[in-house]
Backbone bond lengths (Angstrom), bond angles and torsions (degrees), N, CA, C in turn:
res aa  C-N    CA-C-N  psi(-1)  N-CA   C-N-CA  omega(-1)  CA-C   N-CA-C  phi
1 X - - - 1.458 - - 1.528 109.55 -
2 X 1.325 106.06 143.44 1.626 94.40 161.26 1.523 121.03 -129.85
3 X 1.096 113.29 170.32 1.700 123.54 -173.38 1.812 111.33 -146.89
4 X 1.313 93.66 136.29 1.731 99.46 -164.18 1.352 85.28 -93.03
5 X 1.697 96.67 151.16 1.697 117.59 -176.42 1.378 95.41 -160.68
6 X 1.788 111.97 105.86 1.184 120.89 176.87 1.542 113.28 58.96
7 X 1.187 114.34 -129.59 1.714 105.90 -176.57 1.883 103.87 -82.86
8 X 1.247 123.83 -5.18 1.483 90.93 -159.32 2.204 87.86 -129.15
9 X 1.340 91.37 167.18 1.222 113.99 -175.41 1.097 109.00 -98.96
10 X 1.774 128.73 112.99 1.545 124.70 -148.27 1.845 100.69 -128.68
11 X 1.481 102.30 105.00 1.473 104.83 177.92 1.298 116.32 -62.41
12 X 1.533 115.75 160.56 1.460 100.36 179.74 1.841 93.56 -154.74
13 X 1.158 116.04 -167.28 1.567 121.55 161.00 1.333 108.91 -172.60
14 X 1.482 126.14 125.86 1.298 134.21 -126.71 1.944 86.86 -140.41
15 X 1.000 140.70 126.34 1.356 147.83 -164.08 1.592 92.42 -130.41
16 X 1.549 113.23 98.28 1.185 86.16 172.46 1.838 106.42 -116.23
17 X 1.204 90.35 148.66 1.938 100.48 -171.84 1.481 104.53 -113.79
18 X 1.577 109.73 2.84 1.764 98.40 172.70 1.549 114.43 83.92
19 X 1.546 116.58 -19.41 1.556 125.65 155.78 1.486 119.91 -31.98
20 X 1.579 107.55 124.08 1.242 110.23 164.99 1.967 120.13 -38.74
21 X 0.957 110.92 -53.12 1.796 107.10 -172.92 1.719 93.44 -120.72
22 X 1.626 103.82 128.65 1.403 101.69 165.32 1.744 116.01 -101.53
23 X 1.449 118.05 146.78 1.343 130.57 -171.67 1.789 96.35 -73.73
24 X 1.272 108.35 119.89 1.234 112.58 162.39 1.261 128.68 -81.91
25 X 1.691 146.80 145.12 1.687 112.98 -169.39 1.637 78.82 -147.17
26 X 1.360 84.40 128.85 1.551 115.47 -179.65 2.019 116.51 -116.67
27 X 1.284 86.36 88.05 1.768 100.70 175.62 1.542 119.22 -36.99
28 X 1.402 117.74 175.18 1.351 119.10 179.22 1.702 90.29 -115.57
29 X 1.418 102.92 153.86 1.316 123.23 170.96 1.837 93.17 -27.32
30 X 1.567 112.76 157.65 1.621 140.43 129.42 1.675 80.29 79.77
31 X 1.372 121.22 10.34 1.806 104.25 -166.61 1.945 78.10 -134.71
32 X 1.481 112.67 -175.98 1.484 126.40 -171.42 1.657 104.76 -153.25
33 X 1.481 98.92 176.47 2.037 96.05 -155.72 1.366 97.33 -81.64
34 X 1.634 126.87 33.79 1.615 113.24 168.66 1.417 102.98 -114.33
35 X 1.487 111.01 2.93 2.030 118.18 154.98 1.441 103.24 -59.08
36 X 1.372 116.15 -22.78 1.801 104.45 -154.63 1.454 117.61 -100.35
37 X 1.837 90.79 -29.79 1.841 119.23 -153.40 1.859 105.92 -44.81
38 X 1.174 96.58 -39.39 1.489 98.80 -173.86 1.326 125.47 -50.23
39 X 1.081 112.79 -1.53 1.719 142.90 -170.10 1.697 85.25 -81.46
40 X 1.087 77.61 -86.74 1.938 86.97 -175.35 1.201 122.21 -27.09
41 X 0.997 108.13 -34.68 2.164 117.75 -170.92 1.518 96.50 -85.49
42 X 1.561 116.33 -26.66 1.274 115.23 166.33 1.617 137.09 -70.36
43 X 1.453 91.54 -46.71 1.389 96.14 171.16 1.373 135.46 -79.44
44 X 1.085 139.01 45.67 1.343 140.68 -165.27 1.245 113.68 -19.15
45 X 1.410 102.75 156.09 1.763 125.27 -173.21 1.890 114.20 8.58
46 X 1.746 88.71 48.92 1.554 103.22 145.05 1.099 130.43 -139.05
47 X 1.312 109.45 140.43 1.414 132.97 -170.87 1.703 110.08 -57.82
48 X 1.217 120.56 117.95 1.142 148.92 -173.30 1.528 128.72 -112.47
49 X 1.481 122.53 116.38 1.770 111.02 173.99 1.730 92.86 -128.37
50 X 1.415 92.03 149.90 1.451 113.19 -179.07 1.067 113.72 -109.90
51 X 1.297 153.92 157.44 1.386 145.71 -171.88 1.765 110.10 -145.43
52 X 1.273 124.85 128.11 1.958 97.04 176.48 1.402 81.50 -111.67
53 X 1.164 109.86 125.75 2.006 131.16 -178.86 1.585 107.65 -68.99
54 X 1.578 125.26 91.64 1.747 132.55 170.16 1.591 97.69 6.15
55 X 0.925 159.58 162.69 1.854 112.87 -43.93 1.723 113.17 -96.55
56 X 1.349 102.56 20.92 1.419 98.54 -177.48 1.887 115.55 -116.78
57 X 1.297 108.99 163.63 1.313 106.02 -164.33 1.650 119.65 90.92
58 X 1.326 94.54 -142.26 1.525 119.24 172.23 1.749 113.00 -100.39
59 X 1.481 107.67 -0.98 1.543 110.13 176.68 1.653 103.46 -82.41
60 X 1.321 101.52 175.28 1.739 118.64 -167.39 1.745 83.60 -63.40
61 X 1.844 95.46 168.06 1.383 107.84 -170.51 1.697 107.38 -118.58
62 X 1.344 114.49 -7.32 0.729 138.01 168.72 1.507 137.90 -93.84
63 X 1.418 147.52 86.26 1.517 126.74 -166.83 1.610 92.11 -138.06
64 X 1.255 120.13 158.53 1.701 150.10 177.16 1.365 102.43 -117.09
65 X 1.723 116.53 113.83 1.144 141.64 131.71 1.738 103.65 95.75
66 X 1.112 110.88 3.23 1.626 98.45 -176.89 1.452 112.79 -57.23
67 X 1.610 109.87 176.12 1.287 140.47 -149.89 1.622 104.90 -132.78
68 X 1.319 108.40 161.31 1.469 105.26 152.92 1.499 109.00 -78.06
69 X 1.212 117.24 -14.54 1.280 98.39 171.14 1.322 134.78 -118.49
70 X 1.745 102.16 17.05 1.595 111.49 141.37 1.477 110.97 -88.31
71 X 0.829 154.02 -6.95 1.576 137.49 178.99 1.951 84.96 -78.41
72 X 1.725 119.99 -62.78 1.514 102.18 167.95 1.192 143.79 -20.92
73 X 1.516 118.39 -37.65 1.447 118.92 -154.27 1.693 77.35 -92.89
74 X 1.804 122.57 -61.71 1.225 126.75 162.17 1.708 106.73 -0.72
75 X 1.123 114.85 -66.62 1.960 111.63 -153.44 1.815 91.04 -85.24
76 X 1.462 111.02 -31.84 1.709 103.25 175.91 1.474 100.92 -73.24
77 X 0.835 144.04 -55.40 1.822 156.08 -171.33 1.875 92.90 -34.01
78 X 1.344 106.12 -65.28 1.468 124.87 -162.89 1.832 96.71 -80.97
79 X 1.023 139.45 -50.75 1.534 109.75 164.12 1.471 123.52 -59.66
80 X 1.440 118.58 -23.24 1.154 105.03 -178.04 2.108 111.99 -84.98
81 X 1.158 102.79 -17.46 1.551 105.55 178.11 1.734 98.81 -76.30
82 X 1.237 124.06 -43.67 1.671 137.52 166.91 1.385 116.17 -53.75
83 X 1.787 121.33 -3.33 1.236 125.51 -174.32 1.154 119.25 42.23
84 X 1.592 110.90 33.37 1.655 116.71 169.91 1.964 123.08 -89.22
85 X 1.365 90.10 107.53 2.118 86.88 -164.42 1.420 105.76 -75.09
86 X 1.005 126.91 -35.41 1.777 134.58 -163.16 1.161 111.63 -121.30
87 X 0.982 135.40 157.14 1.875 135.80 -164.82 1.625 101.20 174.83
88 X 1.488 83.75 141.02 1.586 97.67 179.13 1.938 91.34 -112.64
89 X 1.255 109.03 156.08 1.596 115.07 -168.81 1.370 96.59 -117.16
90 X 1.262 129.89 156.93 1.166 151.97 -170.91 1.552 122.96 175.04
91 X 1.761 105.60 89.41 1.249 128.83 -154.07 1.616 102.56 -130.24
92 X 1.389 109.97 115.25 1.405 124.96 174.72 1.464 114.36 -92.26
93 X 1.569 125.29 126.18 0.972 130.81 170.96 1.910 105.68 60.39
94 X 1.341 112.03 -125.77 1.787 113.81 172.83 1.144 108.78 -32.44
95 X 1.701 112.97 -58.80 1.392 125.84 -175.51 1.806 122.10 -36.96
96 X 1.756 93.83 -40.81 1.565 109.92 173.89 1.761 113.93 -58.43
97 X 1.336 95.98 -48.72 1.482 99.70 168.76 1.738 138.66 -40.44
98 X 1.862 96.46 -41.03 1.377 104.51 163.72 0.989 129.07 -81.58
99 X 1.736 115.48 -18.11 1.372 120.03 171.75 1.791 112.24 -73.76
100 X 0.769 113.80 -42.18 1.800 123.19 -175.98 1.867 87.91 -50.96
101 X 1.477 126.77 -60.99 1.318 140.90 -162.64 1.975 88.43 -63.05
102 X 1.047 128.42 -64.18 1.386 106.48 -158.71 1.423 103.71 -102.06
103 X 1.157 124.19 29.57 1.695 139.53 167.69 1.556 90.13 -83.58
104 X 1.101 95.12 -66.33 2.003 106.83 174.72 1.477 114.87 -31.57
105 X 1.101 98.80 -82.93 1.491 131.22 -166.54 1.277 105.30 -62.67
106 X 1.513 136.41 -44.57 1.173 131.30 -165.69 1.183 114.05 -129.37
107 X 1.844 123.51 46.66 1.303 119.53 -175.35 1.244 128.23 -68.82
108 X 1.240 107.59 1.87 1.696 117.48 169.20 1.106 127.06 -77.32
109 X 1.277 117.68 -31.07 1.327 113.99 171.68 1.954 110.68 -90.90
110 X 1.660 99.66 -43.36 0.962 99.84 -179.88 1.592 137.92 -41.56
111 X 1.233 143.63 110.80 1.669 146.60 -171.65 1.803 106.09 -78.18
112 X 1.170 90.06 -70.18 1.751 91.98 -162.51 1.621 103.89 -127.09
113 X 1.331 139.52 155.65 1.370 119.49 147.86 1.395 107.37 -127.20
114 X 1.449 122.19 163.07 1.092 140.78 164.63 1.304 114.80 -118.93
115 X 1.183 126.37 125.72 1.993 150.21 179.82 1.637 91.78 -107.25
116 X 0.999 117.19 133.47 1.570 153.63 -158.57 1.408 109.98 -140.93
117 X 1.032 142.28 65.28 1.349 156.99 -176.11 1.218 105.07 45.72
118 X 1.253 99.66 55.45 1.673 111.62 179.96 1.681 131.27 -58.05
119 X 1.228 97.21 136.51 1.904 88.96 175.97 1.339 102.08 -111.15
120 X 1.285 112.52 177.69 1.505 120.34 -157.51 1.593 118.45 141.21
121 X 1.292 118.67 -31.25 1.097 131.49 -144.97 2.006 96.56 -94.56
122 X 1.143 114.80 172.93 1.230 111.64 162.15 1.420 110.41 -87.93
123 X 1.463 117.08 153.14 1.764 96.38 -168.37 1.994 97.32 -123.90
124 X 1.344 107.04 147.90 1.383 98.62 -168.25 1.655 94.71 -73.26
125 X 1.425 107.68 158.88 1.292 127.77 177.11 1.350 128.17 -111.07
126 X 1.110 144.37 132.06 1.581 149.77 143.38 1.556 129.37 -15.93
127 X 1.271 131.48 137.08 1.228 97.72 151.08 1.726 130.61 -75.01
128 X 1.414 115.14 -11.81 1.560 137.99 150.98 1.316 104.91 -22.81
129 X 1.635 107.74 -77.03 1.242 111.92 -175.99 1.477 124.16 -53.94
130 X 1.143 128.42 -39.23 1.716 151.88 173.61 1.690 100.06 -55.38
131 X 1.086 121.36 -48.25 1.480 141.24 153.48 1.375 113.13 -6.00
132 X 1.584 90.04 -89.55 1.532 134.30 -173.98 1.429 97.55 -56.30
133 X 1.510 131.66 -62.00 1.517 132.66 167.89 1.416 113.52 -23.68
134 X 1.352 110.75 -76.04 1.760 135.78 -169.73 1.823 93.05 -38.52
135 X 1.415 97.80 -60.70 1.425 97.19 -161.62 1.401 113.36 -61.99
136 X 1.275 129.38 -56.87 1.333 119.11 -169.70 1.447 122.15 -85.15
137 X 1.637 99.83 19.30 1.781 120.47 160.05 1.209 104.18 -94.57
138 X 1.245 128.79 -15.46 1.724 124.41 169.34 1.504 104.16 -86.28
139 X 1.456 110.07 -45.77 1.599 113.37 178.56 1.223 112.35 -42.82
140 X 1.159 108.90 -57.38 1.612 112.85 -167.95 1.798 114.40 -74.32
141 X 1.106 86.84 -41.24 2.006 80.70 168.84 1.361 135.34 -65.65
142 X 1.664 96.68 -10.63 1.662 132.03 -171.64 1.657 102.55 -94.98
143 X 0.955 117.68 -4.97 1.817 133.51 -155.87 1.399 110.39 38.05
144 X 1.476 105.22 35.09 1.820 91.71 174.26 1.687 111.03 -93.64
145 X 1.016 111.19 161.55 1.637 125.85 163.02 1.177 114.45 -8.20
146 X 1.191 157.92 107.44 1.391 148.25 132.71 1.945 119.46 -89.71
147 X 0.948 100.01 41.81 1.243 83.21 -166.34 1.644 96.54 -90.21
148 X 1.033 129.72 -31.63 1.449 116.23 -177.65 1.700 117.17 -88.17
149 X 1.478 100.99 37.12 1.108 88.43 164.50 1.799 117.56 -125.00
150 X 1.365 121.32 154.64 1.501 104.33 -174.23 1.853 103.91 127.87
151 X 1.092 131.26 -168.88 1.350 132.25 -170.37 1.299 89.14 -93.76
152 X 1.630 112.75 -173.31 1.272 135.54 149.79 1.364 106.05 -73.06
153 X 1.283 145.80 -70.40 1.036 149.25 125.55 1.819 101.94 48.37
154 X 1.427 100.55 -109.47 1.249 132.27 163.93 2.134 114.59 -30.40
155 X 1.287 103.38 -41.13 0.860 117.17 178.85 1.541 125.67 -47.07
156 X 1.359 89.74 -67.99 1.696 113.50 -173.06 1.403 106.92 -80.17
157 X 1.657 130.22 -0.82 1.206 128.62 170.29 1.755 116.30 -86.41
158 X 1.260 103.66 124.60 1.766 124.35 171.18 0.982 97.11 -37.86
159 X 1.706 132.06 139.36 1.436 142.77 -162.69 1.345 97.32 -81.14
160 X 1.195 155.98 4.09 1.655 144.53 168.99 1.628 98.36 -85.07
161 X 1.713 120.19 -30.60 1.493 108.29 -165.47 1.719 106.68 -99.90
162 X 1.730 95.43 10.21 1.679 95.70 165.42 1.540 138.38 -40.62
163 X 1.354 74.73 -74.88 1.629 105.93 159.51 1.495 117.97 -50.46
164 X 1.065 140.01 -28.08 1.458 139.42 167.23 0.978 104.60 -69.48
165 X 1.385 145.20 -71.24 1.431 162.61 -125.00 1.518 90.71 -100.65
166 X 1.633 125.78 -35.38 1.587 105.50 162.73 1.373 120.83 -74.84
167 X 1.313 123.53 -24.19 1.447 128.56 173.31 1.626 103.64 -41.40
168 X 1.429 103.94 -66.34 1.537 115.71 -165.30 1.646 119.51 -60.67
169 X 1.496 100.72 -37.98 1.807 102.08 -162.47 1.849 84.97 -73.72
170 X 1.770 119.26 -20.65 1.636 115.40 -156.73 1.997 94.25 -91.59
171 X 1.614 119.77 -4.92 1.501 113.33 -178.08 1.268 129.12 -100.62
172 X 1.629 104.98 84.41 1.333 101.81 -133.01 2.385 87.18 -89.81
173 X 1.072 110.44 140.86 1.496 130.97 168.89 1.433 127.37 -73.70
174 X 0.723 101.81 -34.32 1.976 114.36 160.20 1.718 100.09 2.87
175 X 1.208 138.81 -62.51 1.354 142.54 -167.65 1.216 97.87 -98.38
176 X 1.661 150.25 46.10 1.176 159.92 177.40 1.453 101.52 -137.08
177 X 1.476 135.70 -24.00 0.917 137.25 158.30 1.458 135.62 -50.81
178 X 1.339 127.89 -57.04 1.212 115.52 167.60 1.595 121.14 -75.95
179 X 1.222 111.32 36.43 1.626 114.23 175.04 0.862 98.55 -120.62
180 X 1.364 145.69 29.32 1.447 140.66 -156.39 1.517 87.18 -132.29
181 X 1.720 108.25 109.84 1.066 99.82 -177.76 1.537 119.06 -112.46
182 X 1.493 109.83 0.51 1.154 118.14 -171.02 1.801 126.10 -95.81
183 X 1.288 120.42 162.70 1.638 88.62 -153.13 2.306 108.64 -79.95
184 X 1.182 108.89 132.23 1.326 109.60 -167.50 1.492 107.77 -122.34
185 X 1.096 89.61 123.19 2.192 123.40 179.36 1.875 91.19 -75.49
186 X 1.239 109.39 106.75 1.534 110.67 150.21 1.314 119.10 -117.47
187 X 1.587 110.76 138.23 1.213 117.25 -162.42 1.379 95.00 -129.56
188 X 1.308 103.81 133.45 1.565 118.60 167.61 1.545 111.51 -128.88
189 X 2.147 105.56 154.24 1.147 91.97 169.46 1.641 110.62 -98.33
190 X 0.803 128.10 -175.77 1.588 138.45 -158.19 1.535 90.28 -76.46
191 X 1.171 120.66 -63.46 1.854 130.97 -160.18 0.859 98.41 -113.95
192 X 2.012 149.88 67.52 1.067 165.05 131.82 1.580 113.38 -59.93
193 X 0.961 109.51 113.07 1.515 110.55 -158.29 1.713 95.20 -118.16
194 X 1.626 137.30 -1.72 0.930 134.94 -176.65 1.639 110.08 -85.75
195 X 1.980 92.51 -54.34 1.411 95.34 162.74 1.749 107.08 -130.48
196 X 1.401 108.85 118.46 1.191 133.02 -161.39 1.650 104.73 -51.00
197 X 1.456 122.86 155.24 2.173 115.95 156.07 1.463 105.24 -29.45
198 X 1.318 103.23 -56.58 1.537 103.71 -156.96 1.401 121.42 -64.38
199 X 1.317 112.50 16.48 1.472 135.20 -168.87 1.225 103.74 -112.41
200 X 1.515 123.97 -52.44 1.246 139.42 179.38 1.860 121.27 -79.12
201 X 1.564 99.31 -29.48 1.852 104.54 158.33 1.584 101.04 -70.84
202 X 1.455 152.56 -57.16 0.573 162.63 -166.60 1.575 119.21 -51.54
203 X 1.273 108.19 -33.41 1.714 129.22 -176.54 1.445 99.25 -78.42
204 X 1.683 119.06 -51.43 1.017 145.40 -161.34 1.597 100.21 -74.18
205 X 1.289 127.46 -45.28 1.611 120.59 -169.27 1.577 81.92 -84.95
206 X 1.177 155.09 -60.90 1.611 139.53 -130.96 1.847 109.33 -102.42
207 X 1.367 105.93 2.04 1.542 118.49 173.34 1.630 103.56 -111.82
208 X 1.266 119.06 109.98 1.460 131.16 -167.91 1.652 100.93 -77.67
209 X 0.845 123.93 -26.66 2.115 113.87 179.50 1.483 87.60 -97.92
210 X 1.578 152.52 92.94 1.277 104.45 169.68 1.782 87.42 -150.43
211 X 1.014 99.28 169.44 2.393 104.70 -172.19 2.140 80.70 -143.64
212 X 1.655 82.13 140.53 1.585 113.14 -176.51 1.302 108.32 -96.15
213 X 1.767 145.68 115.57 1.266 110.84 168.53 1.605 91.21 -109.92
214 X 0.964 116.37 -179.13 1.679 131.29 -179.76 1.522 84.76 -154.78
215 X 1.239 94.94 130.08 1.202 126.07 177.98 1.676 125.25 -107.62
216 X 1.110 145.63 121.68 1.637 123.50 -140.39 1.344 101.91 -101.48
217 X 1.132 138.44 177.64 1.548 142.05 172.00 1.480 99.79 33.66
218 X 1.233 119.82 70.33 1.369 118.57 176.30 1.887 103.21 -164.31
219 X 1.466 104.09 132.87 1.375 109.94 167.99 1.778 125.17 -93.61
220 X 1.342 99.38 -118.12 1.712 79.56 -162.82 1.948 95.09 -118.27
221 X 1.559 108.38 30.42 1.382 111.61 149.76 1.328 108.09 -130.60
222 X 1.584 111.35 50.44 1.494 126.46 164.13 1.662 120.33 -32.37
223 X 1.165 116.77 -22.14 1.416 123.54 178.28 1.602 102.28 -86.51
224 X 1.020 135.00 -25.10 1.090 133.89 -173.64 1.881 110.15 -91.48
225 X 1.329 98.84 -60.65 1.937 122.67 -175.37 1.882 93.88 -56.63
226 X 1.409 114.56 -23.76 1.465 105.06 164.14 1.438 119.51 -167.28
227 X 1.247 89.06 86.82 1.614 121.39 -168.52 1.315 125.82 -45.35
228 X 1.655 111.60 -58.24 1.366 135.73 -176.44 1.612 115.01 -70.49
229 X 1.545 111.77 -20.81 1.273 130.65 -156.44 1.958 95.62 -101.74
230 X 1.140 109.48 -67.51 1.657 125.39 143.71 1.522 103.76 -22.99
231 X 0.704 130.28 -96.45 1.658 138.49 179.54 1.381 123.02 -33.78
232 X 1.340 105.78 -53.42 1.508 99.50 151.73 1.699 142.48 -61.84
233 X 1.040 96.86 -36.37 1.850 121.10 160.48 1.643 102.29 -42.38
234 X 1.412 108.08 -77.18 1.347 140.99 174.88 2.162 95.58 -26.00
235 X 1.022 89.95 -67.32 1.517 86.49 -164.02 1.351 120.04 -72.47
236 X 1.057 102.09 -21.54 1.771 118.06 175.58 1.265 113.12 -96.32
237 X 1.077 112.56 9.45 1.656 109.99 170.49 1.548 110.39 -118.20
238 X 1.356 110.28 -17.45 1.809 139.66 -166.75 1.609 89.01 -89.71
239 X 1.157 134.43 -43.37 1.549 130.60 -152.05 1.500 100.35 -124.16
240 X 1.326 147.80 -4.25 1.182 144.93 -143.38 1.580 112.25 -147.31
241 X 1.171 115.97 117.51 1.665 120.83 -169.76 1.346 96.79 -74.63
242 X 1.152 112.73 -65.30 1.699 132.88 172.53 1.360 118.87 -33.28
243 X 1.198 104.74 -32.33 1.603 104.67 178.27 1.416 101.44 -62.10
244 X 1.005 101.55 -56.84 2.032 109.76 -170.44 1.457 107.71 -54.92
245 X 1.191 130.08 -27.71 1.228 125.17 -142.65 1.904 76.84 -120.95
246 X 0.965 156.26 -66.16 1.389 155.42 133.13 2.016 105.55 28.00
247 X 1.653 84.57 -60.99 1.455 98.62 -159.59 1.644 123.74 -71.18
248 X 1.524 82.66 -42.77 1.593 107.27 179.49 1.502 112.21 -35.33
């Protein structure tokens, strides 16, 4: 299905089972909500919405000036037109980012969240990296070449979604954390090299309800590198008071 939000046309697929709280699933950057779906086939008779986040998926390819906290208002906009009151969040990587933002913002509806090797955070830096900055701030004032500098990431994005994608990796949430009052499952994989442990201890000390899993032989699509293990976590933390209170 889709639903217009501001300039872009935002696909979605909405499972509804009539469940008191539906699981919201919030993708990671450059990926779309059929990274997540498998959740759904897992969880029986719960209510599920999928989202593919502007310019990826089946959403528009095109958008002007968003935020991390327009793609937010975006996923609140669309439960509330879906007449969805309560929602549990479940945001991988980027996805984590919007969840931290409407954990905040929308703790009323919000139930539970789960961060999935979430980014958001400010990330420590190099002097390498500081390096790499300096220089291609001379490059560019110099009109030489910069094109190889920047992520892959960044890379492979059409020059209008430049500028977005620096907004987001530069908004960093760090002080969104201790407002998080609801109880939150963070899952990391062990050798996540996108967003480091120290990202995920860090989530874990400044969110007061919250349980750490580390997941072993797994990088930063830990839900995937150990699926069954993820999935089980997932459901027992989704259905189970005790779990939380167990974990703490």
């Amino acid at each position: 299905m889709i639903k217009k939000f501001r300039d872009a046309d935002v696909f979605y697929r909405f499972f509804d089972k009539k469940s008191d709280v539906v699981n919201v699933y919030l993708h990671g950057w450059g990926c779309d909500h059929k990274m997540l779906l498998f959740c759904h086939k897992f969880l029986k008779n719960t209510s599920s919405l999928f989202i593919d986040f502007p310019p990826f998926g089946q959403s528009s390819k095109q958008i002007e000036d968003w935020t991390v906290f327009t793609y937010a208002n975006m996923v609140y906009s669309l439960c509330q037109q879906l007449g969805i009151r309560k929602i549990n969040l479940i945001g991988h990587s980027f996805g984590g980012r919007i969840a931290i933002v409407l954990a905040v913002l929308c703790k009323d509806e919000v139930q539970k969240v789960v961060l999935i090797d979430s980014a958001g955070l400010k990330p420590r830096r190099s002097i390498c990296f500081y390096a790499k900055v300096c220089i291609y701030k001379i490059r560019k004032k110099l009109g030489l070449d910069v094109s190889n500098f920047g992520s892959e990431d960044y890379k492979n994005l059409p020059a209008g979604m430049k500028k977005i994608f620096n907004n987001i990796v530069t908004t960093h949430l760090d002080d969104f954390l201790p407002y998080i009052q609801k109880p939150t499952l963070i899952v990391f994989g062990k050798n996540d090299k996108e967003t480091p442990l120290y990202m995920a201890k860090k989530l874990h000390k400044n969110i007061k309800h919250s349980q750490l899993v580390i997941l072993e032989d797994a990088g930063h699509f830990s839900f995937i590198d150990r699926r069954l293990e993820f999935l089980m976590t997932l459901q027992n933390f989704l259905n189970s008071f005790d779990f939380f209170i167990s974990a703490s």
